[in-house]
C-alpha positions as CSV (number, residue, x, y, z in Angstrom):
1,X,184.1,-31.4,-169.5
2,X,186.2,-29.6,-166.5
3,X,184.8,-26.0,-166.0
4,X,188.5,-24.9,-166.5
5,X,187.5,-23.9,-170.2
6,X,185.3,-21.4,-168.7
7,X,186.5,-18.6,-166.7
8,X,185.7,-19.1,-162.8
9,X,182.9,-16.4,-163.1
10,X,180.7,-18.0,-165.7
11,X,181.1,-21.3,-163.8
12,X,180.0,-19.7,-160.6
13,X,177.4,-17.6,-162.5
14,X,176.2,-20.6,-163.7
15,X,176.2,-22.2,-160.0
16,X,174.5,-19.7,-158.0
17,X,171.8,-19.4,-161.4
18,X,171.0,-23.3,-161.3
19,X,171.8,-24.2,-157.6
20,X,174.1,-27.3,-157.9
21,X,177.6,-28.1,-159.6
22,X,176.3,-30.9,-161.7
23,X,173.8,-28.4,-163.6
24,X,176.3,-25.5,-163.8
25,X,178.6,-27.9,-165.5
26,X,175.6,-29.5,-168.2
27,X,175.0,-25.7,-168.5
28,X,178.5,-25.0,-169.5
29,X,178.7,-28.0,-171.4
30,X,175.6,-26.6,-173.4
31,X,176.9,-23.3,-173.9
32,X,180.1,-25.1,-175.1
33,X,178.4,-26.7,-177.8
34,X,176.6,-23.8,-179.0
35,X,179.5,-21.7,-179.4
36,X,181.2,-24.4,-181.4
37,X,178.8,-23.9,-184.1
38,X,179.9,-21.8,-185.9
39,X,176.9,-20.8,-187.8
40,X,175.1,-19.9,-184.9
41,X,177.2,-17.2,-184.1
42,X,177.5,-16.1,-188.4
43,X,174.7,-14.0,-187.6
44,X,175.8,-12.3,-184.1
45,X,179.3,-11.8,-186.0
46,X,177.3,-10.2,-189.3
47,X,175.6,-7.5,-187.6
48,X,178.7,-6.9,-185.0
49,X,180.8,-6.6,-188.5
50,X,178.1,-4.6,-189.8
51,X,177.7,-2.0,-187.0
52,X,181.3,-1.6,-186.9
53,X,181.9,-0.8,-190.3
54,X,179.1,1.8,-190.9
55,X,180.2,3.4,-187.8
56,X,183.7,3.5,-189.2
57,X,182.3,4.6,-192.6
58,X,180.6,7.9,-190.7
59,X,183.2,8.5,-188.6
60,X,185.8,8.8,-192.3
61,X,184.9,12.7,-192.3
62,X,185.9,13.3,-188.9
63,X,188.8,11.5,-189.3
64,X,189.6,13.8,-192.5
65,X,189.1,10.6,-195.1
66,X,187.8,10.3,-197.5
67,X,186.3,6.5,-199.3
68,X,188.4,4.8,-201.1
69,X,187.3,3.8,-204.8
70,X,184.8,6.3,-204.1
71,X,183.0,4.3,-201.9
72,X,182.8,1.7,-204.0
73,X,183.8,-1.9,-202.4
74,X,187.0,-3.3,-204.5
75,X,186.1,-5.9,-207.0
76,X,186.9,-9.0,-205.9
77,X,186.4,-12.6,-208.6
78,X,185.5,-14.6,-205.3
79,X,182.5,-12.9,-204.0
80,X,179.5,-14.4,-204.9
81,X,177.3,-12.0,-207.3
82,X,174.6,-11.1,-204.6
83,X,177.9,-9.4,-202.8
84,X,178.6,-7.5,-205.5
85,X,175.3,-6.4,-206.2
86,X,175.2,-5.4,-202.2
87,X,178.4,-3.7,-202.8
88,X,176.8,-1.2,-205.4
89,X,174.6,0.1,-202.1
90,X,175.4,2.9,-200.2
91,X,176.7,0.9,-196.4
92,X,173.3,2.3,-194.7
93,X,170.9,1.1,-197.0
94,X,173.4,-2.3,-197.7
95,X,172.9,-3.1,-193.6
96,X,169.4,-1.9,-193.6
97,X,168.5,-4.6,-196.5
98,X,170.7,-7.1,-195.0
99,X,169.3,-7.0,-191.2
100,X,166.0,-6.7,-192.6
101,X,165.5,-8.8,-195.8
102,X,168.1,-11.0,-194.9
103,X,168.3,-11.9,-191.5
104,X,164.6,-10.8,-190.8
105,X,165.4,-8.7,-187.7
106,X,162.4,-7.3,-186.0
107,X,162.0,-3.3,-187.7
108,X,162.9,-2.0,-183.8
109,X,166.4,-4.3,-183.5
110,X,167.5,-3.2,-187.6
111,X,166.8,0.4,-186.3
112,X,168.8,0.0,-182.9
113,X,171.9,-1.4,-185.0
114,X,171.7,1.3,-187.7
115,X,171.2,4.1,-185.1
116,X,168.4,5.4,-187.1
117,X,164.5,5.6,-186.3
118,X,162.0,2.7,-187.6
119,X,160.7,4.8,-190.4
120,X,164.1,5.8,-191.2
121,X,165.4,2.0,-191.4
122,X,162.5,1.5,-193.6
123,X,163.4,4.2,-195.9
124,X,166.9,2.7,-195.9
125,X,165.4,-0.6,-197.1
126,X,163.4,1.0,-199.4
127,X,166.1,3.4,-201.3
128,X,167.9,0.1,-201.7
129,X,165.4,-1.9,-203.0
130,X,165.1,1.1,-205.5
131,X,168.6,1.2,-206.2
132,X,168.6,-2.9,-207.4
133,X,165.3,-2.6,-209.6
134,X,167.5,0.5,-211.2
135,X,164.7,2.9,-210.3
136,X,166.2,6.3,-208.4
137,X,165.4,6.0,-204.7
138,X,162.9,8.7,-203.5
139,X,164.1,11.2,-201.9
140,X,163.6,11.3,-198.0
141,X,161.4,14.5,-197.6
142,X,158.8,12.6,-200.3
143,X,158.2,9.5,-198.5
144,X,155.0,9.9,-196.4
């Protein structure tokens, strides 16, 4: 593999990191082959999607919008049922179940992606594990 699929920097980086050529290009060949997989980076791309659409769902008020289908997802006869039941959650407590139950991030990373505290991802998780057994979920000032 020539390192001109790589932009000069990560070649160099990759140079000065391992000390000769003929490492930096096995590294780069590596690297390659890993982003090729595609379902190595489904996860990375889950939680970017993720993040970027509950921050654009909280930023709809600011913007003067409101949800559309009162923030209910569209229906759609090609998602697989646990996507539709996932689409009955309110997007908070949908990405706190999904990072968590999921993709079994540690507590601290699910928090850092929701913006919210530990407890308060836990909560999340919670309400919506309350919400699929069809029980109400507790309000936040009675969770200990």
């Amino acid at each position: 593999m020539e390192h001109q699929e790589f932009p000069a920097e990560l070649h160099a980086m990759a140079r000065r990191l391992l000390g000769s050529a003929e490492e930096a290009e096995r590294a780069l060949r590596e690297a390659r082959r890993r982003a090729d997989r595609a379902e190595e980076l489904s996860p990375w791309l889950t939680t970017l999607v993720g993040r970027v659409a509950l921050e654009r769902v909280r930023e709809r008020p600011a913007r003067g919008e409101r949800s559309p289908s009162g923030g209910q997802p569209e229906p759609d006869a090609t998602v697989p049922a646990l996507l539709v039941v996932l689409g009955s959650l309110p997007p908070a407590e949908r990405l706190a179940l999904l990072l968590l139950d999921l993709f079994d991030l540690p507590l601290a990373e699910a928090a850092r992606i929701l913006g919210a505290s530990e407890q308060g991802t836990c909560l999340l998780a919670e309400q919506a594990h309350d919400r699929l057994q069809g029980r109400p979920p507790v309000p936040r000032h009675q969770v200990s």
